[in-house]
N, C-alpha and C positions, 0 to 999 in steps of 0.2 A: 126250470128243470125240464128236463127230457124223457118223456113218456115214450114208453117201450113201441107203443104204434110209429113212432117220428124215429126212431133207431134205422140202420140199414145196416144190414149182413151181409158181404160177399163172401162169393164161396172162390177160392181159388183151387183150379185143377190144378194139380202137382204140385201142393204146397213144400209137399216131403222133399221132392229132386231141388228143388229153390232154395229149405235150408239146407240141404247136405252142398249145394252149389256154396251158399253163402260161409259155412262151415271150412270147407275145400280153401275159398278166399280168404278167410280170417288163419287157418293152419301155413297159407303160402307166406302172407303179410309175416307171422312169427318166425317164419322158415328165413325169412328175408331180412329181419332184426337180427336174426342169435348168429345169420351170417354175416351181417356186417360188423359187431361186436368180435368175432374171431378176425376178421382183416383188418379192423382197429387195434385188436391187440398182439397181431404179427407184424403189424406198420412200426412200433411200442419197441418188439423185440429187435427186428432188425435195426432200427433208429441206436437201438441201448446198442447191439452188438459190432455195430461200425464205429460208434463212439470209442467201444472198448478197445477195437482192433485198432482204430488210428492212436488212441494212449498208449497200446502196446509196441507199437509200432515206432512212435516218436520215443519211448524208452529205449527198447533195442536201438535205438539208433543212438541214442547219449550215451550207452552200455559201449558200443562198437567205436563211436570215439573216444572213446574213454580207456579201449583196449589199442584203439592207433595209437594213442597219446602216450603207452603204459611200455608199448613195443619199441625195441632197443632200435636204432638207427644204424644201420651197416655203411657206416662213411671213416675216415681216414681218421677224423676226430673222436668219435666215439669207440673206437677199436678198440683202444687201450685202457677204457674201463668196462669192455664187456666185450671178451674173446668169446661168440658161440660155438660150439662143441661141433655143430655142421649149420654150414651153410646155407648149406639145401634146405635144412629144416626152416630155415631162419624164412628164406624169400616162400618156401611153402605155406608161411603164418602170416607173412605179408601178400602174398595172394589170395590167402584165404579170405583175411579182414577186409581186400580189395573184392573180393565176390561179394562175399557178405553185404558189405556198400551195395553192390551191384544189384542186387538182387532185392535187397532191401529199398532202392529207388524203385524198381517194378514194381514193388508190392506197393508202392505207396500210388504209384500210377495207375494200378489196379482199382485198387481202396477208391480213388478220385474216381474213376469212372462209376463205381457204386453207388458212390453219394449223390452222384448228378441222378441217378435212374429215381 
């Protein structure tokens, strides 16, 4: 056992500035947790919401085939079971479905650049 004579006391100057130091460090350390926790769980959200945009993206595009497939063929054979009222309307709905394509390839070249980032 250890008799109080055999003890040794130091005194430190500026104990107080040392814990508020040490306090300071352990508030940064927490500051440094709760922000890696929020860029974990926006890493979570964008991961969900690029998943979601490429499903959406791969539907509109079976949805758009599925309106090529659906649109009447202005050829010599097809004529005679579907007279369109104009014509113009006709190749403006085939231009359309053709942008749509178009555009819908961007967006998917788009999307691929995101997912590599």
């Amino acid at each position: 056992m250890v008799s109080e004579e055999d003890q040794l006391y130091v005194r430190v100057d500026g104990y107080k500035i040392l814990l508020q130091d040490l306090e300071a460090v352990r508030q940064i350390i927490e500051n440094i947790r709760e922000a890696s926790e929020v860029l974990s769980q926006v890493r979570d959200v964008k991961e969900k919401s690029i998943d979601t945009i490429y499903e959406n993206v791969d539907r509109l595009n079976d949805k758009l085939e599925d309106v090529e497939m659906e649109m009447p063929e202005v050829d010599g054979a097809q004529t005679a079971t579907y007279a369109p009222q104009n014509t113009d309307e006709t190749s403006e709905i085939d231009d359309s479905v053709e942008e749509l394509h178009s555009e819908l390839e961007t967006l998917q070249d788009e999307l691929s650049g995101l997912g590599d980032n």
